[in-house]
C-alpha positions as CSV (number, residue, x, y, z in Angstrom):
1,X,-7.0,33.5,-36.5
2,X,-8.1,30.0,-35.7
3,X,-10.8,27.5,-35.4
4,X,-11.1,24.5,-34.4
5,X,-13.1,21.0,-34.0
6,X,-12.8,18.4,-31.5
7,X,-14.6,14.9,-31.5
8,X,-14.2,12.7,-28.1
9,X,-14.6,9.4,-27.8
10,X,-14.7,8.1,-31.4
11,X,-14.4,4.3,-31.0
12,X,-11.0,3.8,-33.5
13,X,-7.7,3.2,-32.2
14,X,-5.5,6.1,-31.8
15,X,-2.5,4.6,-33.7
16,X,-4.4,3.9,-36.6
17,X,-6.1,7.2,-37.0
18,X,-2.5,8.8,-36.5
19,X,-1.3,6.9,-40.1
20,X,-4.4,9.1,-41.2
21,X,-4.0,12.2,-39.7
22,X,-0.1,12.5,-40.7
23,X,-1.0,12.5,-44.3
24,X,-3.4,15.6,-44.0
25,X,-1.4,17.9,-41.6
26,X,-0.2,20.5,-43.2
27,X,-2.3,20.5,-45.9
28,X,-4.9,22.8,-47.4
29,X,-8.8,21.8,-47.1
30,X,-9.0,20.9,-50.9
31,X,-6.1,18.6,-50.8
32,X,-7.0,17.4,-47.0
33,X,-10.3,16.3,-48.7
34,X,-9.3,14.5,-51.9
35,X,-6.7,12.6,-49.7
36,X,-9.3,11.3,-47.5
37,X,-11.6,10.4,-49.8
38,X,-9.2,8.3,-51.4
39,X,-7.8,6.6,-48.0
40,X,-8.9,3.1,-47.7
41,X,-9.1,2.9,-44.2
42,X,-12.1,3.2,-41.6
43,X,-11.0,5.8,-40.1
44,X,-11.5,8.1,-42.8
45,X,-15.1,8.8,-41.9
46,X,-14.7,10.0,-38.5
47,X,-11.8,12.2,-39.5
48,X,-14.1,13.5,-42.5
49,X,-16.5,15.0,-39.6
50,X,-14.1,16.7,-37.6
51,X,-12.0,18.4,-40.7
52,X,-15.6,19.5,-42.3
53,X,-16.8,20.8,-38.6
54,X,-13.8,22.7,-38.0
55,X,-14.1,24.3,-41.7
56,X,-17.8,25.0,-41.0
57,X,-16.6,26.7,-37.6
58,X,-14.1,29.0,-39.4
59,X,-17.0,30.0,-42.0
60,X,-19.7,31.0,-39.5
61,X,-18.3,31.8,-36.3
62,X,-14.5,33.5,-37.4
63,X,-16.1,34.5,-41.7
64,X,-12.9,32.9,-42.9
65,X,-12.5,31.7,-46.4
66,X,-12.6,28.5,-47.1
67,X,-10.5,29.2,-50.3
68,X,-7.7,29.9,-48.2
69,X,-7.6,27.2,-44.8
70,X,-5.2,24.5,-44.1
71,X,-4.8,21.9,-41.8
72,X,-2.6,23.9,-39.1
73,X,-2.9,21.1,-36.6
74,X,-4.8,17.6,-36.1
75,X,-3.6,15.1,-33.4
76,X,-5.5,12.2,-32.4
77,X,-5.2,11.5,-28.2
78,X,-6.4,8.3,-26.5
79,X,-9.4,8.6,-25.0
80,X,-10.8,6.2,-22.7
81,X,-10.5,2.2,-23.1
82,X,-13.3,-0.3,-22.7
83,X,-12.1,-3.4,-21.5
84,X,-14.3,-6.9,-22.6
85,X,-13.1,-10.5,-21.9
86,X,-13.5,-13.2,-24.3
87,X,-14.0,-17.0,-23.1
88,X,-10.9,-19.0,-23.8
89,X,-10.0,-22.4,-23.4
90,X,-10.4,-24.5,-19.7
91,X,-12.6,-21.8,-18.2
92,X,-10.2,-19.1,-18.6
93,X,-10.6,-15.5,-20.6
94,X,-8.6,-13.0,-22.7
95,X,-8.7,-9.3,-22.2
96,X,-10.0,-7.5,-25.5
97,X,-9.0,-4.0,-25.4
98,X,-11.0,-1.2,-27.6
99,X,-9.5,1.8,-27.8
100,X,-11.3,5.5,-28.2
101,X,-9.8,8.5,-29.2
102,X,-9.7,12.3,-28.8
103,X,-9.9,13.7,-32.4
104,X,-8.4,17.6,-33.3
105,X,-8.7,19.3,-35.6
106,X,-7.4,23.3,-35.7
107,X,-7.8,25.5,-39.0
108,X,-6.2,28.3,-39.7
109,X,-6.0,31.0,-43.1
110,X,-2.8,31.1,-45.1
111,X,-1.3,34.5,-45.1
């Protein structure tokens, strides 16, 4: 038995919530928490949300305990770009590209 959480369109770049996500895969909740906490990065917050939804998913809808979930998956996809300009020198302009991403985030109970 699973659960899982999915945030879309989180404005952070997918390769930088990756670095985040590969520390906490695999991981039980406790552990997945502490680490976050303790990340200095921005990513950390949107992460936070998606990792406590999922565990609030397997409480309520699947009565897991929480004692016992870990991390069984989390991949962050890229979502959808939004492309800006930004005026440069002799009339011309430079793309700026910011990235969203697909956060996921699947529970599961050790055995």
């Amino acid at each position: 038995m699973e659960a899982k959480a999915i945030a879309k369109s989180v404005r952070i770049s997918p390769r930088k919530g990756r670095l985040v996500a590969d520390l906490i895969r695999g991981k039980s909740i406790g552990t997945a928490l502490a680490i976050l906490y303790n990340v200095e990065s921005t990513v950390k917050e949107s992460i936070l949300k998606v990792v406590n939804s999922a565990v609030a998913n397997a409480e309520n809808n699947h009565d897991m305990d929480v004692e016992k979930l870990y991390i069984k998956e989390i991949y962050i996809n890229p979502g959808a770009t939004l492309k800006r300009f930004r005026a440069r020198a002799k009339g011309s302009g430079n793309r700026i590209l910011k990235r969203t991403s697909h956060i996921t985030v699947v529970v599961a109970e050790k055995l």
